[in-house]
N, C-alpha and C positions, 0 to 999 in steps of 0.2 A: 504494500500500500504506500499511499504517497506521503510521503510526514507533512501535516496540514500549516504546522511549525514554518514550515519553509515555502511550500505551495497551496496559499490558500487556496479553498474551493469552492467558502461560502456565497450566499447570496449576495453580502455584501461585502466581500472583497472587494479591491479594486483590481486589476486585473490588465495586463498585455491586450489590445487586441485581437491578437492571432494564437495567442493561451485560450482566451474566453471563446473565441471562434470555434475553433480544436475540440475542447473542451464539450462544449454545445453540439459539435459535428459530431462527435465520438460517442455521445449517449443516443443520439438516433440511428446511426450504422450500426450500435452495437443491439439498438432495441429488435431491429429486424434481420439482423445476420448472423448475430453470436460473437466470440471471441476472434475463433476460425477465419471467420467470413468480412470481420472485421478490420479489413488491411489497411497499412499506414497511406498507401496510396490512396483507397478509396476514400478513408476518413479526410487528405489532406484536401483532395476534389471536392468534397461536400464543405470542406471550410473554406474552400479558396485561397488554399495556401502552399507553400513549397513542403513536400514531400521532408524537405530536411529539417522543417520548423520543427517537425513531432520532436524529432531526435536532439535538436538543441534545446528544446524547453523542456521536454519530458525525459530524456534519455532511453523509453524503451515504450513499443505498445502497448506490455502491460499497464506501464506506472499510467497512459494516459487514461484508458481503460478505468484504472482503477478510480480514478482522480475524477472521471467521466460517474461514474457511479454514485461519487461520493457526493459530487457536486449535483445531480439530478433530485438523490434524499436530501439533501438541502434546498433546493427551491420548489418542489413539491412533496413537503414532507408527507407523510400519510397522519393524519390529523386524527386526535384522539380523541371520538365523540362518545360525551359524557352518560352515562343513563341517572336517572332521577335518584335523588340519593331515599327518598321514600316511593315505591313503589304504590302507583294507584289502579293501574287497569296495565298488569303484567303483559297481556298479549299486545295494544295499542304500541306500548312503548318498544317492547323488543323489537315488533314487526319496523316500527320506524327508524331503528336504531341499525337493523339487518341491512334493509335499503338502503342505509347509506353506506355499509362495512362493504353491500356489493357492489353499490356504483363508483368508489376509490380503489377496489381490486379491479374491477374492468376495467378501468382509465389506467390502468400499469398494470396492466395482463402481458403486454409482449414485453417488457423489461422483466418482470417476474420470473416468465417463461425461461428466458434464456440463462438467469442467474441458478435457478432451478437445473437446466440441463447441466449447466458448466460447475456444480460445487462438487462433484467426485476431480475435478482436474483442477480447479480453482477455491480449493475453500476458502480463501482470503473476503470472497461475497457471501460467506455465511452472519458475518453479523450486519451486513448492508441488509440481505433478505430478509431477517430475521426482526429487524429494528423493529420494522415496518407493521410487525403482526402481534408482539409481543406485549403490547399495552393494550390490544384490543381484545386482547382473550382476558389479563387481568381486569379490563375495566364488565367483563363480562362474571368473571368471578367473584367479583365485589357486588353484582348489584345481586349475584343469587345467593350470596350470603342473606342481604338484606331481605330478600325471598322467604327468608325461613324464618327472620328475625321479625317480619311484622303479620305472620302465623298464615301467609300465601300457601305453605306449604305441609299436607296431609303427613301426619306422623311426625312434624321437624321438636317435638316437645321431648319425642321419645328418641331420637337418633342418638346413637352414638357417638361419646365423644371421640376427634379426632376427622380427618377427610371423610366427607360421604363418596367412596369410589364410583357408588350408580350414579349420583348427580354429579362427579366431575365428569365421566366417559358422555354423559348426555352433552354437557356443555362443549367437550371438546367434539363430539358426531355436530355440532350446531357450528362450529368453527367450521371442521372438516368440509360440511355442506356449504356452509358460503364458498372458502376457497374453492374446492371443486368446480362449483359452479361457474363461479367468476372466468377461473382457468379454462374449463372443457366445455362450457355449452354450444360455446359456436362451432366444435370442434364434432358435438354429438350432442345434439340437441335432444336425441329420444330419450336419453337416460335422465334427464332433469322436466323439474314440473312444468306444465303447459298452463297459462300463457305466461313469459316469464316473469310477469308485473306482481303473479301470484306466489312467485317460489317463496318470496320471506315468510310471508305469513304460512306457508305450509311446515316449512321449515321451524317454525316457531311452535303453532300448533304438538309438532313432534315432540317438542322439545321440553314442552309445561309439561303435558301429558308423561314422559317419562319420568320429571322429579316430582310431578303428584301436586302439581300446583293446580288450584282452587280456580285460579283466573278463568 
């Protein structure tokens, strides 16, 4: 990775011209062709600039790659939407809450994609991919705590202390279902709900029902 120390990436940097060009050019080659496919040639054409700029500013295609990645989760971060911190009509909230988790995975479905193919050769984009999801499962395991806490949830007086494992595997099948979605419906559209305006709420539906929520 690029040490951000030396080459900044952020939104507001200020930045070379032909760095911020590059830069910019290298996370849209790389969203539709991969690592691979991603050549210092083709990326220099898409910035409009000399083939030997990569290698004076960046020193390798990876590092620009890298820098290209890092700087994309900076200026469209994946934005952490909040769920109510008291629950009043469990299925309204989640369904609206789902809609938005699927329309920020489909707007970076092809970057996803590729970070996804490339982490057995590249794990250095495991915690770029992973940024991006790991707040939205916590902000989803905090509000089902709250779930239990304001008596949403059949038997939660009697539960066990310690993880309920059937209500975390429900919440992670409720992640898994968005992702998937987002990733493969265009790809197979049979296997996911029809019309797709419907899938959250089906997916929701699934998902009270398996932790025994009242809603």
């Amino acid at each position: 990775m690029i040490d951000s120390a030396h080459h900044p990436t952020g939104s507001g940097a200020s930045q070379p011209p032909s760095r911020e060009k590059l830069i910019e050019a290298a996370a849209r080659v790389y969203a539709t062709a991969g690592f691979r496919g991603a050549t210092t040639r083709r990326i220099a054409e898409e910035a409009g600039v000399n083939e030997v700029t990569i290698f004076r500013l960046f020193g390798s295609k990876a590092a620009l790659i890298d820098a290209a990645i890092q700087h994309r989760a900076a200026v469209q971060p994946f934005e952490t939407v909040p769920l109510p911190e008291t629950p009043r009509h469990p299925a309204a909230e989640l369904t609206a809450w789902c809609e938005t988790q699927l329309e920020m995975l489909r707007e970076r479905r092809s970057l996803i994609r590729q970070q996804m193919g490339e982490l057995a050769e590249r794990p250095q984009v495991v915690p770029c991919a992973s940024r991006a999801l790991n707040p939205q499962a916590v902000e989803l395991k905090r509000y089902m705590r709250r779930l239990y806490e304001e008596g949403f949830v059949e038997g939660a007086s009697r539960r066990r202390a310690g993880r309920d494992e059937e209500a975390h595997a429900a919440g992670a099948m409720l992640m898994a279902a968005l992702f998937g979605d987002a990733m493969g419906r265009d790809m197979m559209p049979e296997m996911y709900p029809q019309p797709p305006e419907r899938a959250a709420a089906l997916y929701v539906g699934l998902f009270l029902r398996a932790i025994r929520c009242t809603s």
